[in-house]
DRENTORKOL-3810 file (N, C-alpha, C; in nm, 4 decimals):
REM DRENTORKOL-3810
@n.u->4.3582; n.v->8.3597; n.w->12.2653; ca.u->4.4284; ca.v->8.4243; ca.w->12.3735; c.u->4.3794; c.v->8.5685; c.w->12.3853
@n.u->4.3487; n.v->8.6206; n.w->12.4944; ca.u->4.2973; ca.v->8.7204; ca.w->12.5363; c.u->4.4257; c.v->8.8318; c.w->12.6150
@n.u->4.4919; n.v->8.9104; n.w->12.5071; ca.u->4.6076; ca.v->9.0076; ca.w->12.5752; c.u->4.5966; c.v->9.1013; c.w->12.6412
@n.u->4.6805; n.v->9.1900; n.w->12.6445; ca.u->4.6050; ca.v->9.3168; ca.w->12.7374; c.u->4.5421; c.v->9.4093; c.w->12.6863
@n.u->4.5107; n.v->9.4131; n.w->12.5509; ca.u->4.3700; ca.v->9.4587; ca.w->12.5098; c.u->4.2634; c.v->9.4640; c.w->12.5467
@n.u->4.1973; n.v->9.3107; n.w->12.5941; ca.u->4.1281; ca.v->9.2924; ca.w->12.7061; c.u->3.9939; c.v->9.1996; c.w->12.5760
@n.u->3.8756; n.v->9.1842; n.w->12.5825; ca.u->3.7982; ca.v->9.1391; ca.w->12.4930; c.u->3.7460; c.v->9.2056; c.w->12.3986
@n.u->3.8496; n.v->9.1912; n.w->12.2730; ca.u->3.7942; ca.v->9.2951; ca.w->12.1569; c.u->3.7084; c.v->9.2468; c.w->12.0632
@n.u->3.6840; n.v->9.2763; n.w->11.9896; ca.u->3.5794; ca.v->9.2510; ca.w->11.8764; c.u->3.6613; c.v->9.1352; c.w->11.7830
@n.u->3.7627; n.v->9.1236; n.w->11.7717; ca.u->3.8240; ca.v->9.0187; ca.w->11.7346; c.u->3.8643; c.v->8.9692; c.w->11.7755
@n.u->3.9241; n.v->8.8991; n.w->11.9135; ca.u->3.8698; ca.v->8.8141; ca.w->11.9612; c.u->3.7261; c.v->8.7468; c.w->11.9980
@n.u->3.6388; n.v->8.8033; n.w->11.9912; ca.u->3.5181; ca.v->8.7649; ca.w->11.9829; c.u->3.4935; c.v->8.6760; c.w->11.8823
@n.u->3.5026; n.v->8.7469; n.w->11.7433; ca.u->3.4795; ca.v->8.7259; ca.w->11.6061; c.u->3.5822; c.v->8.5656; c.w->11.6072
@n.u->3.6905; n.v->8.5870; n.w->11.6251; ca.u->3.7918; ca.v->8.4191; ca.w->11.6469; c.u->3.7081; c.v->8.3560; c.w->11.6685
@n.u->3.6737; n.v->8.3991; n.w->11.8628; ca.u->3.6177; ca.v->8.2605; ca.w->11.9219; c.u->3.4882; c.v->8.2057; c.w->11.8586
@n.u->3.4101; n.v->8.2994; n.w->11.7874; ca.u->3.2931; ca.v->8.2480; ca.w->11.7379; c.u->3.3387; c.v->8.1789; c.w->11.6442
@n.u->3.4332; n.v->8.1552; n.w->11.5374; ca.u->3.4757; ca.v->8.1197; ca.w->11.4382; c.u->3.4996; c.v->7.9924; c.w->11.4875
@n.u->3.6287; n.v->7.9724; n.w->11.5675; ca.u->3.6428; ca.v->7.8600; ca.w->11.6647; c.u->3.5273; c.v->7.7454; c.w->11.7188
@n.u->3.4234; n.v->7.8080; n.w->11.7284; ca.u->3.3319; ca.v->7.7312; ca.w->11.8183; c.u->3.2244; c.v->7.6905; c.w->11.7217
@n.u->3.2532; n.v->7.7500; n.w->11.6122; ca.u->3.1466; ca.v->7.7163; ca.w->11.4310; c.u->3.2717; c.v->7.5758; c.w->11.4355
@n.u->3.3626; n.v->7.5910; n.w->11.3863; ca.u->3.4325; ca.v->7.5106; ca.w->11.3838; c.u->3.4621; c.v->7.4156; c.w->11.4629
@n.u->3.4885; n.v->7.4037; n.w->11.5679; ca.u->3.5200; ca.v->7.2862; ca.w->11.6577; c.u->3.4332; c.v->7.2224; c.w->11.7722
@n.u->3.3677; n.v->7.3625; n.w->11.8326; ca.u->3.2269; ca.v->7.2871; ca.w->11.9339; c.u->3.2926; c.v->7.3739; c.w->12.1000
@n.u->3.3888; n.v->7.3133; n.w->12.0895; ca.u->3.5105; ca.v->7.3105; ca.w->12.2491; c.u->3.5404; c.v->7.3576; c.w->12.2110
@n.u->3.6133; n.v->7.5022; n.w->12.2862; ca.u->3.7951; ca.v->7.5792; ca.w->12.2407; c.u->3.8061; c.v->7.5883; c.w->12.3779
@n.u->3.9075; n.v->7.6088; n.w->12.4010; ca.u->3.9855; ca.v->7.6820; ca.w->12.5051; c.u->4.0153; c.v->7.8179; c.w->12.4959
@n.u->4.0369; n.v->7.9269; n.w->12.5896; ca.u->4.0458; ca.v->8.0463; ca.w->12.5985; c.u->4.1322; c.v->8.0718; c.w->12.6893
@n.u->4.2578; n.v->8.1352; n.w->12.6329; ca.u->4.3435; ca.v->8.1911; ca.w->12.7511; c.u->4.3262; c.v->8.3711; c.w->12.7676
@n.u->4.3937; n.v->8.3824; n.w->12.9368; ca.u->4.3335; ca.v->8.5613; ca.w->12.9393; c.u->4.4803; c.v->8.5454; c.w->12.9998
@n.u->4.5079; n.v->8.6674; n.w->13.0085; ca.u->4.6675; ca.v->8.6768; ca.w->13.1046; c.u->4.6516; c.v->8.7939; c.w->13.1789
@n.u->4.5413; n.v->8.8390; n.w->13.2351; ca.u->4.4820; ca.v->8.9344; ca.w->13.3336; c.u->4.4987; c.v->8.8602; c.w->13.4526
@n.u->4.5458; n.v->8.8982; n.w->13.5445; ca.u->4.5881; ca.v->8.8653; ca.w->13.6997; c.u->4.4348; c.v->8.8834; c.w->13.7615
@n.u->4.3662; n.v->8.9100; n.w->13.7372; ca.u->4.2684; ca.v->9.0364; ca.w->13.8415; c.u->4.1649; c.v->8.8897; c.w->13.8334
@n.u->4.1116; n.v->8.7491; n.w->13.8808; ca.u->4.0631; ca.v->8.6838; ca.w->13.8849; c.u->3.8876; c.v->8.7220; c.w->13.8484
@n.u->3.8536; n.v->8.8217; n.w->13.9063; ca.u->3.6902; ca.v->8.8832; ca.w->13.9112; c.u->3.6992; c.v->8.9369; c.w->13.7884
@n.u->3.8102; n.v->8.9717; n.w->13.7243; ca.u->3.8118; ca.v->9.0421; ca.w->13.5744; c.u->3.7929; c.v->8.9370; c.w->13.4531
@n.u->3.8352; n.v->8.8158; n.w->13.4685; ca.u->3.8514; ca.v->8.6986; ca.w->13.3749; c.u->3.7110; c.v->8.5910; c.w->13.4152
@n.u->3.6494; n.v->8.5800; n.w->13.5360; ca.u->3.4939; ca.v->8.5349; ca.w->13.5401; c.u->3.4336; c.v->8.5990; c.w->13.4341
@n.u->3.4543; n.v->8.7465; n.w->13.4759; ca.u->3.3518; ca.v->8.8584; ca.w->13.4248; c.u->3.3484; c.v->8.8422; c.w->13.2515
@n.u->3.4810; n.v->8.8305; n.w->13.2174; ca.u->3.5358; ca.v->8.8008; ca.w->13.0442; c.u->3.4663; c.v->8.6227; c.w->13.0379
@n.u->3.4463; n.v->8.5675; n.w->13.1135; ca.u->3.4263; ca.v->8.4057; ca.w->13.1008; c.u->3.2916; c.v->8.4811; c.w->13.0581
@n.u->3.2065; n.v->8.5326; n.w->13.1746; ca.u->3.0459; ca.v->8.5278; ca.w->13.1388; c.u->3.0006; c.v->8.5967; c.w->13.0259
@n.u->3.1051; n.v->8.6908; n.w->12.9889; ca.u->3.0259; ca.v->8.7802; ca.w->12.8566; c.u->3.0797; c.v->8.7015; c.w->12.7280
@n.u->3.1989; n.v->8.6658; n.w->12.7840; ca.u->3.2144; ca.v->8.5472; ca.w->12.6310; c.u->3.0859; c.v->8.4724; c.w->12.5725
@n.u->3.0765; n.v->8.3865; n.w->12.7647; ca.u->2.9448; ca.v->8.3011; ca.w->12.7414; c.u->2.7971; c.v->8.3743; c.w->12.7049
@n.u->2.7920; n.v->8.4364; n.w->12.7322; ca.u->2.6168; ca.v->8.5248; ca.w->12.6652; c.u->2.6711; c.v->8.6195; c.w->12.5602
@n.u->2.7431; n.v->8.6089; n.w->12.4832; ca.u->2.7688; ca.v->8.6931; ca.w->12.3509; c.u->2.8261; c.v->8.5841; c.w->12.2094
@n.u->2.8382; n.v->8.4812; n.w->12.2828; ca.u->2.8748; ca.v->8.3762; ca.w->12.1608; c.u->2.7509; c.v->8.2569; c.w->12.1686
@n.u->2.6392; n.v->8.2939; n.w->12.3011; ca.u->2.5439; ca.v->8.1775; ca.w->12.3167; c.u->2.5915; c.v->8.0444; c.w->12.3602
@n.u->2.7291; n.v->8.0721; n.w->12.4224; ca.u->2.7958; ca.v->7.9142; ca.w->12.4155; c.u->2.7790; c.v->7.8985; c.w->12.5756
@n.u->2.8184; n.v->7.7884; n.w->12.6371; ca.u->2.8172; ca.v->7.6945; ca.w->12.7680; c.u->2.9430; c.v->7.7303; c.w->12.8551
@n.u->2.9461; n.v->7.7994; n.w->12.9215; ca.u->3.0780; ca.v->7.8740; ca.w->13.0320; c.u->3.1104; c.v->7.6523; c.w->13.0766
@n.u->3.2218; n.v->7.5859; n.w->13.0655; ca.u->3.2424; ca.v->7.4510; ca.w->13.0697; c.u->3.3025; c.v->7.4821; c.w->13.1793
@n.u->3.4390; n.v->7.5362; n.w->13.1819; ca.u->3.5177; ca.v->7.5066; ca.w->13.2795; c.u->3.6306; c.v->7.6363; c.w->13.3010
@n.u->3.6600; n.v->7.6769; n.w->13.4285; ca.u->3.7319; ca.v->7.8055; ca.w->13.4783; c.u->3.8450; c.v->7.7577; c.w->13.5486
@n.u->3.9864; n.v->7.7160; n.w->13.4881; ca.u->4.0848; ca.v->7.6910; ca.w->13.6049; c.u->4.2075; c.v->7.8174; c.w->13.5636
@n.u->4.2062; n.v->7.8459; n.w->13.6522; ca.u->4.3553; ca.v->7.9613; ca.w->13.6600; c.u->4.2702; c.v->8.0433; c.w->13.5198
@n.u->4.4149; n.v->8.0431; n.w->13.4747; ca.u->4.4209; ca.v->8.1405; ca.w->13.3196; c.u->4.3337; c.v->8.0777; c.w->13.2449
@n.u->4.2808; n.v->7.9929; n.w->13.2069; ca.u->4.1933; ca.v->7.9124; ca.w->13.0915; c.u->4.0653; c.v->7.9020; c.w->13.1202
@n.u->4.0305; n.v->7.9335; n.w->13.0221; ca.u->3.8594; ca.v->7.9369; ca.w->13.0215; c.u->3.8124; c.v->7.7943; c.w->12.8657
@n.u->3.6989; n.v->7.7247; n.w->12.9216; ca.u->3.6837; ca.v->7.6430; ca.w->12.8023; c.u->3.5327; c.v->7.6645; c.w->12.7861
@n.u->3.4813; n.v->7.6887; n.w->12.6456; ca.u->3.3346; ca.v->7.7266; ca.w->12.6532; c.u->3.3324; c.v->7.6175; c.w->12.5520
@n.u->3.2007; n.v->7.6229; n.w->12.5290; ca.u->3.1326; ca.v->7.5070; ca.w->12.4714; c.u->2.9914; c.v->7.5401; c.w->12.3455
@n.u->2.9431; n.v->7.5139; n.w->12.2490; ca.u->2.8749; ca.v->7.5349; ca.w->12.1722; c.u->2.8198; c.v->7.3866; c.w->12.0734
@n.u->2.6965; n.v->7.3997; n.w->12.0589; ca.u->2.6879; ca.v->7.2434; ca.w->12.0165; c.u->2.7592; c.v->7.3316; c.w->11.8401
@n.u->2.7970; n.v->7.2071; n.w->11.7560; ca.u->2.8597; ca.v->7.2502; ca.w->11.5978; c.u->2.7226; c.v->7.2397; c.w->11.5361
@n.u->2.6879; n.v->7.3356; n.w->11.4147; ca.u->2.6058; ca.v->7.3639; ca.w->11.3213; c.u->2.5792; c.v->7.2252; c.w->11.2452
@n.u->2.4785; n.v->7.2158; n.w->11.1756; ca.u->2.4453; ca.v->7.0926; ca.w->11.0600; c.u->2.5346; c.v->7.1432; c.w->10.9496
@n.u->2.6362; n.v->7.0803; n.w->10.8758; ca.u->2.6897; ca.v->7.1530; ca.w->10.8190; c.u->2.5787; c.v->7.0898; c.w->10.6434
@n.u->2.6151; n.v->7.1170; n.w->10.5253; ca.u->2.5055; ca.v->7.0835; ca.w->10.4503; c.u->2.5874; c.v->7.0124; c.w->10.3376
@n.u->2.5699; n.v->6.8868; n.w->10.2820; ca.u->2.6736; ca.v->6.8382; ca.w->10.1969; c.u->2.6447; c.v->6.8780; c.w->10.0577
@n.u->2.7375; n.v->6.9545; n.w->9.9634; ca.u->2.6697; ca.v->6.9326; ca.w->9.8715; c.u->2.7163; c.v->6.8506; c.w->9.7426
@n.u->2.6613; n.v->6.8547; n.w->9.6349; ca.u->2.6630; ca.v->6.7194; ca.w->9.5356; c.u->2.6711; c.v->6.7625; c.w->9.4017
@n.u->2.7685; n.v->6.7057; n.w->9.3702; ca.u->2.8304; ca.v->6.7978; ca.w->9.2383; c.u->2.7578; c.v->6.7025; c.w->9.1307
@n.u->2.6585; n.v->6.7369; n.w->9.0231; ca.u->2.6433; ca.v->6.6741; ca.w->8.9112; c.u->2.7103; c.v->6.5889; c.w->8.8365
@n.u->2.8431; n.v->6.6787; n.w->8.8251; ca.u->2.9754; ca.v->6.6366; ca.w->8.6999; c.u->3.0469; c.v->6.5298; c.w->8.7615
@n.u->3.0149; n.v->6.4528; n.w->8.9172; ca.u->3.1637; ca.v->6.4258; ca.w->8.9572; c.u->3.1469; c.v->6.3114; c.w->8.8978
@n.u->3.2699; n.v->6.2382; n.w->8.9038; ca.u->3.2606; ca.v->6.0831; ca.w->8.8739; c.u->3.2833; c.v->5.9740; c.w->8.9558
@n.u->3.2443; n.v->5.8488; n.w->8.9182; ca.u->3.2519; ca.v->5.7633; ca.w->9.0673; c.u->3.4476; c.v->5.7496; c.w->9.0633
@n.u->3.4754; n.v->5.7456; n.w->9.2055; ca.u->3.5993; ca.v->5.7421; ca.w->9.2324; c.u->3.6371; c.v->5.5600; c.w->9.1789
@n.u->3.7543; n.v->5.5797; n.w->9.2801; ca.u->3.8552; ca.v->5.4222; ca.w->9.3235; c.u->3.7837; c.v->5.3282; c.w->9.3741
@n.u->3.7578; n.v->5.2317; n.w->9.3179; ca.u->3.7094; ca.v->5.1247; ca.w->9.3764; c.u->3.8320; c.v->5.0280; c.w->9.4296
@n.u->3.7970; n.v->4.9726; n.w->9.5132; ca.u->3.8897; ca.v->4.8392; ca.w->9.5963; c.u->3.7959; c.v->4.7378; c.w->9.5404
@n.u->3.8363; n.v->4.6025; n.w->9.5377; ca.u->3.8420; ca.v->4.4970; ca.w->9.5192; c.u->3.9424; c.v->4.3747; c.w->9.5922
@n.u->3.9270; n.v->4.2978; n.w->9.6728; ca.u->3.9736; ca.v->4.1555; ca.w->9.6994; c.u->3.9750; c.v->4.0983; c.w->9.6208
@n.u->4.1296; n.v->3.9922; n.w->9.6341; ca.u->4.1103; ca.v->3.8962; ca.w->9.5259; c.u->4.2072; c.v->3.8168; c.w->9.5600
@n.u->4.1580; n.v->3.6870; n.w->9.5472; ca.u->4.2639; ca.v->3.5223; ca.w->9.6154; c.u->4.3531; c.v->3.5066; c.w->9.5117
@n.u->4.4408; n.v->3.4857; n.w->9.5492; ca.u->4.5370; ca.v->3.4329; ca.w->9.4172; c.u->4.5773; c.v->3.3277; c.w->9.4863
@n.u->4.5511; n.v->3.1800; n.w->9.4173; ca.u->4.5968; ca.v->3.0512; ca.w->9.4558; c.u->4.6973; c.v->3.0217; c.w->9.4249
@n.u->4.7921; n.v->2.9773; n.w->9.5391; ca.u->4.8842; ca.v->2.9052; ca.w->9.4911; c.u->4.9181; c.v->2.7672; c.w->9.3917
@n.u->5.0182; n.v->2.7731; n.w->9.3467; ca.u->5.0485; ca.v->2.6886; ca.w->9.2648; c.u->5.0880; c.v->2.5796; c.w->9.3044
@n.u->5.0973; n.v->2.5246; n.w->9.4230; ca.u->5.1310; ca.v->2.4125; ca.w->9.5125; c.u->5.0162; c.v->2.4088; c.w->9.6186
@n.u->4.9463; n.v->2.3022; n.w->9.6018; ca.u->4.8244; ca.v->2.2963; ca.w->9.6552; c.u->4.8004; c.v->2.2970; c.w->9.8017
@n.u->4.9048; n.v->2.2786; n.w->9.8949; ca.u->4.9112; ca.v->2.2813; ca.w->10.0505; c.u->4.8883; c.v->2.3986; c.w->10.0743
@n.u->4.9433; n.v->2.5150; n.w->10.0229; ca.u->4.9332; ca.v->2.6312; ca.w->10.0874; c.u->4.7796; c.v->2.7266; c.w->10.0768
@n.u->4.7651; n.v->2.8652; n.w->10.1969; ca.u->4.6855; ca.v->2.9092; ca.w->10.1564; c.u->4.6562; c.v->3.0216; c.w->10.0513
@n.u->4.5645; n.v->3.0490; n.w->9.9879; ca.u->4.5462; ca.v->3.1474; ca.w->9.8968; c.u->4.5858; c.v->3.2637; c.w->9.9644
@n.u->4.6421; n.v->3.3628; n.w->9.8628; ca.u->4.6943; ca.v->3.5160; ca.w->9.8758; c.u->4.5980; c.v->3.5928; c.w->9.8542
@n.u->4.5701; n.v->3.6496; n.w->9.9332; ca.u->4.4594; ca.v->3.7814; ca.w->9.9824; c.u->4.5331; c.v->3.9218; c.w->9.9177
@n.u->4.4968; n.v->3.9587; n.w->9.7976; ca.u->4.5033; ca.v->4.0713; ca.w->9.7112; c.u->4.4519; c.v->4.2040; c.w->9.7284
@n.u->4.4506; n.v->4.3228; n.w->9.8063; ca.u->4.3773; ca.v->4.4216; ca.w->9.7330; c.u->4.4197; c.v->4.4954; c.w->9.6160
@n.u->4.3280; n.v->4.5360; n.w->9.5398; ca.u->4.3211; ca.v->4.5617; ca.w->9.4173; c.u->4.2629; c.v->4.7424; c.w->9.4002
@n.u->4.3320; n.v->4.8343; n.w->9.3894; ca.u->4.2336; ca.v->4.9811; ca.w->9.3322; c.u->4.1958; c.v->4.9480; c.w->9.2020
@n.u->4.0737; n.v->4.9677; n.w->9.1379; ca.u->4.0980; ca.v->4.9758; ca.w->9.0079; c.u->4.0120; c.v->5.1541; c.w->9.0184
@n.u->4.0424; n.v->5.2012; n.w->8.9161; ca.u->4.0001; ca.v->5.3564; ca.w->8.8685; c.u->3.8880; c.v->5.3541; c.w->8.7630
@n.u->3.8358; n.v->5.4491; n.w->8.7424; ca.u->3.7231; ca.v->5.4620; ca.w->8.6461; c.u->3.7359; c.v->5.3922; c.w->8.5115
@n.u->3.8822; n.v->5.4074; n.w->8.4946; ca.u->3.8899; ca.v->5.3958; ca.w->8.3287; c.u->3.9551; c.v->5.2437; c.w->8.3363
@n.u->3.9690; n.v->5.1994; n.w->8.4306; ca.u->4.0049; ca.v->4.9930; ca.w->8.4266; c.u->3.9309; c.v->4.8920; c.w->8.4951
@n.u->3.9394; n.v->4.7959; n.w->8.4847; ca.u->3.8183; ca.v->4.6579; ca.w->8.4800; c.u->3.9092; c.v->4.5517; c.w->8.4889
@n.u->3.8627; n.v->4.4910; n.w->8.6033; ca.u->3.9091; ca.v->4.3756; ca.w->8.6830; c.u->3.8704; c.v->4.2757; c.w->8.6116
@n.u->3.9678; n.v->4.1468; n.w->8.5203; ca.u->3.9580; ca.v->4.0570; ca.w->8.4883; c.u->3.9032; c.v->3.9574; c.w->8.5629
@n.u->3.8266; n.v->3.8403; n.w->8.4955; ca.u->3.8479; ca.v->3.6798; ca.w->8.5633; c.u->3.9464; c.v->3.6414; c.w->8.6508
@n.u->4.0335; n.v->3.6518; n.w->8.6007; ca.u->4.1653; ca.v->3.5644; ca.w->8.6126; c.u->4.2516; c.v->3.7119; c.w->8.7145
@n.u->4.1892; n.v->3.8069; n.w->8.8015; ca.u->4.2371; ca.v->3.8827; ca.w->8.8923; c.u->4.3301; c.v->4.0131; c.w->8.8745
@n.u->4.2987; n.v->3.9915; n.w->8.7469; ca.u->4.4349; ca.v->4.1087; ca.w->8.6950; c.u->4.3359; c.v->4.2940; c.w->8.6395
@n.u->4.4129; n.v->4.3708; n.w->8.6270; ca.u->4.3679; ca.v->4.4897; ca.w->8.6385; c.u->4.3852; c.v->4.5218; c.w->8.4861
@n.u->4.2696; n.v->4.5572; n.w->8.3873; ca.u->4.3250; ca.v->4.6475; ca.w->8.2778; c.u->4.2781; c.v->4.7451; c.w->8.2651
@n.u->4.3442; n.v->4.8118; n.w->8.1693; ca.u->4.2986; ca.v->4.9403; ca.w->8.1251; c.u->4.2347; c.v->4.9552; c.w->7.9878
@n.u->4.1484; n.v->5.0759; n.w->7.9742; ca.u->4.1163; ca.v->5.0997; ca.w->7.8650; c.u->4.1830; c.v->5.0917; c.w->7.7544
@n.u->4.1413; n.v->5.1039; n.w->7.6445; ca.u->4.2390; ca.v->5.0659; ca.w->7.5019; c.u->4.2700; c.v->5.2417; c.w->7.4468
@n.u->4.3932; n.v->5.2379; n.w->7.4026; ca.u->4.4064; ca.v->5.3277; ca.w->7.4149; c.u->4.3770; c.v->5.4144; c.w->7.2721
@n.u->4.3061; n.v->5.5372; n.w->7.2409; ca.u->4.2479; ca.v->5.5979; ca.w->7.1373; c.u->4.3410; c.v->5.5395; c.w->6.9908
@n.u->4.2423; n.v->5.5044; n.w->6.8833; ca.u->4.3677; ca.v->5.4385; ca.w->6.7821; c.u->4.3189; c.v->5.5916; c.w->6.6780
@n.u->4.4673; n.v->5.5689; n.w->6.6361; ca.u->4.5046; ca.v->5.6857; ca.w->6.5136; c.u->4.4657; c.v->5.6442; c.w->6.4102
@n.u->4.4035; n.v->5.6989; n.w->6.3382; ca.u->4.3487; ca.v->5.6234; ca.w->6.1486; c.u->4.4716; c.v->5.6607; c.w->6.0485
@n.u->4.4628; n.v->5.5256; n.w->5.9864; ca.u->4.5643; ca.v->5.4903; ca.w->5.8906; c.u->4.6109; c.v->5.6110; c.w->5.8680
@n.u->4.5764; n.v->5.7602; n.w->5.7900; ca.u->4.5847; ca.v->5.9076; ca.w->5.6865; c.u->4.7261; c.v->5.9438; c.w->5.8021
@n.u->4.6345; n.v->5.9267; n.w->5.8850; ca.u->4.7682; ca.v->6.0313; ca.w->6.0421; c.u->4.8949; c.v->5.9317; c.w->6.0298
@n.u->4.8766; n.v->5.7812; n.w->6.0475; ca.u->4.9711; ca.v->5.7128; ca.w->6.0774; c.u->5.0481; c.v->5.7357; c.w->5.9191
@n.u->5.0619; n.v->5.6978; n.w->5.8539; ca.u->5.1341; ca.v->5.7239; ca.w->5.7460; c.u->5.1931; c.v->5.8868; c.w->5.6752
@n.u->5.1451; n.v->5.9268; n.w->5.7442; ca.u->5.1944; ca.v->6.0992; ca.w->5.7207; c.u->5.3311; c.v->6.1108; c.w->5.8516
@n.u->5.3033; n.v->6.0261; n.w->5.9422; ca.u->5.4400; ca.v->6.1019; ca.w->6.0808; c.u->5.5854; c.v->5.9825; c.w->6.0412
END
C-alpha cells in the first residue's frame, strides 16, 4: 500500500521483496490525482524491472518472472517416513481384502505378515542390572 508518503524507499524495498517472493503482487495507492498513480505505476515498473500488468482505479498489479531458487542438501540428513500398502485378508473368504497404509520411520521394518516393528531396544549388561 502506497500512503500519503507517496513512493518511498520502503515501499520499494517491500515490493521488490514481494515480487522475489511471489512473481504477481498487487499495489494499492490512495492518491486521487489519477496521472499521479500511472506515473507511480511506471516508475514502480522500471525500478523493480517488473511488467506494469494491470491499472484499475486504486490498484496497480506488476509482474516479475520468480528467481531459480537453489536447493540445498544437507549431508547429515536422514531418509524420512516411508509409506507402504498392505492387504490384509479377510478371514472369511467372500469378502475383499483391506487396503492398509502403513508409515514406517527410520528405526522400524515392515514384517511378512504386514505388521510394523521396531528396533530392539538398547540391552543393559548384567553389572548395571543387578546394582538398581
Amino acid at each position: 500500500m502506497v500512503g500519503a508518503d507517496g513512493l518511498s524507499a520502503a515501499v520499494k524495498k517491500e515490493a521488490d521483496a514481494a515480487l522475489n517472493a511471489h512473481g504477481l503482487i498487487k499495489v494499492r495507492i490512495f492518491a486521487d490525482d489519477r496521472s499521479a498513480r500511472e506515473t507511480m505505476f511506471q516508475t514502480l515498473a522500471d525500478e523493480l524491472s517488473a511488467a506494469p500488468i494491470q491499472h484499475i482505479g486504486k490498484l496497480l498489479v506488476l509482474w516479475r518472472p520468480m528467481p531459480d531458487r537453489e536447493k540445498s542438501v544437507d549431508p547429515d540428513r536422514m531418509p524420512g517416513p516411508r509409506d507402504f500398502k498392505v492387504l490384509k485378508y479377510s478371514t472369511r473368504g467372500g469378502q475383499r481384502p483391506e487396503v492398509k497404509t502403513l508409515r514406517v520411520l527410520g528405526n522400524q521394518r515392515l514384517t511378512s505378515g504386514g505388521q510394523v516393528k521396531r528396533s530392539k531396544p538398547k540391552q543393559i549388561s548384567i553389572k548395571k542390572r543387578s546394582q538398581s
